[in-house]
C-alpha positions in Angstrom: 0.0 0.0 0.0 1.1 3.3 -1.0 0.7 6.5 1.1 1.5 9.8 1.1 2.6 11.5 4.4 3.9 14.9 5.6 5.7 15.5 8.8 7.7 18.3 10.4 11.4 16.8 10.3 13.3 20.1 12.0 13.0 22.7 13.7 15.6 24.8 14.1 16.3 27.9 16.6 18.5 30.5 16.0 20.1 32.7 18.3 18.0 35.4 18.0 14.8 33.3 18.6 14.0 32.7 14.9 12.3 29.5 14.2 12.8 27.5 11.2 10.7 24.7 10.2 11.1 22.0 7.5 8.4 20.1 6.4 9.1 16.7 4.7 6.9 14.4 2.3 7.6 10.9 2.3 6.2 8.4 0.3 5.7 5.0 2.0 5.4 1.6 0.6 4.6 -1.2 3.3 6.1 0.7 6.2 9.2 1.7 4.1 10.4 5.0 2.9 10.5 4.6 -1.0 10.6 8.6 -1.9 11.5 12.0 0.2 11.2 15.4 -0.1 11.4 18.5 1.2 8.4 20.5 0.1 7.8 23.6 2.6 10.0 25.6 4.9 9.0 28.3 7.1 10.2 30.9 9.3 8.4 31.8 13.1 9.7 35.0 14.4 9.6 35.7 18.4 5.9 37.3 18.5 4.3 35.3 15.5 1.3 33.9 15.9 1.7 29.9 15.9 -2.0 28.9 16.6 -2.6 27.2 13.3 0.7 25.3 13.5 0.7 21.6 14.9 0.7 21.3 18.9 4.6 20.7 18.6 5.7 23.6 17.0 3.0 25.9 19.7 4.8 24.1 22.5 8.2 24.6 20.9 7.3 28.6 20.4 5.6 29.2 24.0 9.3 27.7 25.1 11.2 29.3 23.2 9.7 32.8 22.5 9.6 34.2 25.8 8.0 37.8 26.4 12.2 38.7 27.0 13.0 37.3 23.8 10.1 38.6 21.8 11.1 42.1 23.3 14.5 42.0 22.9 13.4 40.9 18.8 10.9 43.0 18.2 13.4 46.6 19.3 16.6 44.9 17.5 14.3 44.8 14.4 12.7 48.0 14.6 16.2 49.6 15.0 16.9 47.6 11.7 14.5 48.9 9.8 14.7 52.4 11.0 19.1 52.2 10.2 17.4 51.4 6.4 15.0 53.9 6.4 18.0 56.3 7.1 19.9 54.7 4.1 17.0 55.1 1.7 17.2 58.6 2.6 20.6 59.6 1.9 
């Protein structure tokens, strides 16, 4: 029998609290693993909103992305974006 599945193989966390996620599609024969690929990768930044993820990648979030790390994020990217807005301007 032949089937069709998709799992979340990795997650990865960065440093700065930046989630990665790597989705795999296997295609199984009997129980073994005949195909593989990797069809969909994702980035979660510290604040996203994960509620229509699976439960593992919520309970990997609420770990990670702590109200400290979120903060910390969310003012490195805003001073980011307003160094380019500067550069734009010049």
């Amino acid at each position: 029998m032949l089937e069709k599945i998709k799992v979340t193989d990795k997650i990865e966390i960065f440093e700065d609290g930046i989630m990665q996620i790597r989705e795999e599609t296997r295609i199984v024969e009997d129980g073994i693993i005949i195909s593989r690929s990797f069809t969909n990768r994702q980035i979660i930044e510290p604040g996203d909103d994960v509620s229509t993820y699976e439960k593992k990648i919520c309970d990997v979030s609420k770990a990670i992305h702590t109200t400290e790390v979120v903060t910390d994020f969310q003012t490195k990217k805003a001073i980011k974006m307003a160094e380019k807005s500067i550069d734009k301007s010049k």
